[in-house]
C-alpha positions in Angstrom: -44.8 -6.3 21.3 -44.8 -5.4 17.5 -43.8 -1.8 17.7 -40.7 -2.9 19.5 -39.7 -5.1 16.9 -40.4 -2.5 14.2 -38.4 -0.2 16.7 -36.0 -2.4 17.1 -36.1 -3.2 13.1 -35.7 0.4 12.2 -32.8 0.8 14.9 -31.3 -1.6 13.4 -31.6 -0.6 9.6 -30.0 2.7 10.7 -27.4 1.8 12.3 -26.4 -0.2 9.5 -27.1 2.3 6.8 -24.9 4.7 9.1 -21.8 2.8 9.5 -18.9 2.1 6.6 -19.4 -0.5 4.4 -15.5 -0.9 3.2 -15.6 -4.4 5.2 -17.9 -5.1 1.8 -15.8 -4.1 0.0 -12.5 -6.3 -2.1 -9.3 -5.8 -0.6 -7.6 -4.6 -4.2 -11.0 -1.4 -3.5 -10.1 -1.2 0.0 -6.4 -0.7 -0.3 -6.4 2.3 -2.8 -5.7 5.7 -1.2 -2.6 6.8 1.1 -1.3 4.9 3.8 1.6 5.7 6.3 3.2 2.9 8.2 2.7 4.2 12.2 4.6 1.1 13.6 6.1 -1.8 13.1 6.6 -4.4 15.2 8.9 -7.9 16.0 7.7 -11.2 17.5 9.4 -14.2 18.0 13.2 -14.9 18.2 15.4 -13.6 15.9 15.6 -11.0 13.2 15.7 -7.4 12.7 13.3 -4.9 11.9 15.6 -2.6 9.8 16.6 -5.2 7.4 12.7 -5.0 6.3 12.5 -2.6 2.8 9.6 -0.5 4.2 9.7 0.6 8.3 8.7 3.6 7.9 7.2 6.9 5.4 3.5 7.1 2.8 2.0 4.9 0.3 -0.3 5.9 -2.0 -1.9 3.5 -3.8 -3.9 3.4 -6.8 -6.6 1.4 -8.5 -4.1 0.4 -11.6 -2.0 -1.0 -9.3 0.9 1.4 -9.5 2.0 3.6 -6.3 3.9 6.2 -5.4 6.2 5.6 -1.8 8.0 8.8 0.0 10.2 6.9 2.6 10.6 9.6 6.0 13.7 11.0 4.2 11.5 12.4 1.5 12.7 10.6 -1.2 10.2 9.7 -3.8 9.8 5.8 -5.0 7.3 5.0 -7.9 6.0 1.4 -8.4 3.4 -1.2 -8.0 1.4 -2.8 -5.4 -0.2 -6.5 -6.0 -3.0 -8.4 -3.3 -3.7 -12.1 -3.9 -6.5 -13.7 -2.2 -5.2 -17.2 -1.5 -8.3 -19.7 -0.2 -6.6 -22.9 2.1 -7.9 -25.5 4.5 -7.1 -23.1 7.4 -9.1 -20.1 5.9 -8.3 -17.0 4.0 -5.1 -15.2 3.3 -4.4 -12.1 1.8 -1.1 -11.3 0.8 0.2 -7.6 -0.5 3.6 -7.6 -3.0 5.2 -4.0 -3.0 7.9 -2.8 -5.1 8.9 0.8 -6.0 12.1 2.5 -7.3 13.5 5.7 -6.7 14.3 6.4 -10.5 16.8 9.2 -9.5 19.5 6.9 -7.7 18.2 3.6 -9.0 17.6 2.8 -5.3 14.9 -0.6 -5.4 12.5 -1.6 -2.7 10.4 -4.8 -2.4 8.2 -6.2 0.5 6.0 -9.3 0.3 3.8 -9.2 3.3 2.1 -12.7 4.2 -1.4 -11.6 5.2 -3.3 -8.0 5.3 -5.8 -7.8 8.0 -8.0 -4.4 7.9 -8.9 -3.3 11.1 -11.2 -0.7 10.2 -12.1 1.6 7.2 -8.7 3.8 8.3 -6.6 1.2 9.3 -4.7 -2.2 8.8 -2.0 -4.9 9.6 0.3 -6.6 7.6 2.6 -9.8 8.0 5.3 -11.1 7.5 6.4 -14.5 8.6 9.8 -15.4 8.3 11.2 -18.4 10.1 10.5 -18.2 13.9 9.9 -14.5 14.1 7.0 -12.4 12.6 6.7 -8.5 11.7 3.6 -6.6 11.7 3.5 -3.3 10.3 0.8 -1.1 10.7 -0.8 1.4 8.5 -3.0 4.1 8.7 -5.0 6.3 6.6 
């Protein structure tokens, strides 16, 4: 019975020691690197997904907090990205604040997303709530 648990114990260690640990690490860590939106989607009643600033194109994100956003036209936006852990009664929240110009044509784009949920090391979701509809967007690494 004790070399299965020290089996089982050094199963277990490697497994662990195998696998990513970005789910240790801070979202402000997590988020740097580029990220293209794969989808975006619409829940609830109401509202429209191309009135939101960002549907589409890459992120790449920085540990400064400055980025650099190339919407799917190829035009080139430099600005900032901003998370903010925010603790309540109903649990945690993590909100993501992204703004970026396109210094050529003056052209500004902001998004305030609600909550960031990562998914996996490659992946997450962000929300926004607005009235009685909700968008997620998706991005992936």
């Amino acid at each position: 019975m004790k070399n299965i648990h020290k089996i089982l114990v050094a199963f277990a260690f490697l497994a662990f020691a195998n696998c990513s640990k970005d789910f240790l690490k801070k979202y402000d860590r997590r988020i740097t690197g580029t990220w293209r939106i794969t989808d975006t989607d619409k829940f609830g009643l109401g509202g429209n997904v191309d009135n939101l600033a960002f549907t589409g194109g890459t992120f790449t994100c920085y540990e400064d907090g400055s980025l650099v956003y190339v919407n799917p036209a190829g035009e080139s936006f430099k600005g900032n990205w901003d998370i903010v852990k925010k603790i309540t009664d109903e649990g945690t929240w993590h909100s993501l604040a992204i703004t970026a110009v396109n210094y050529s044509n003056m052209n500004a784009l902001s998004q305030y997303y609600d909550d960031i949920i990562f998914t996996g090391t490659n992946h997450f979701k962000a929300k926004i709530i607005s009235g009685v509809h909700t968008y997620v967007t998706s991005f992936r690494r």
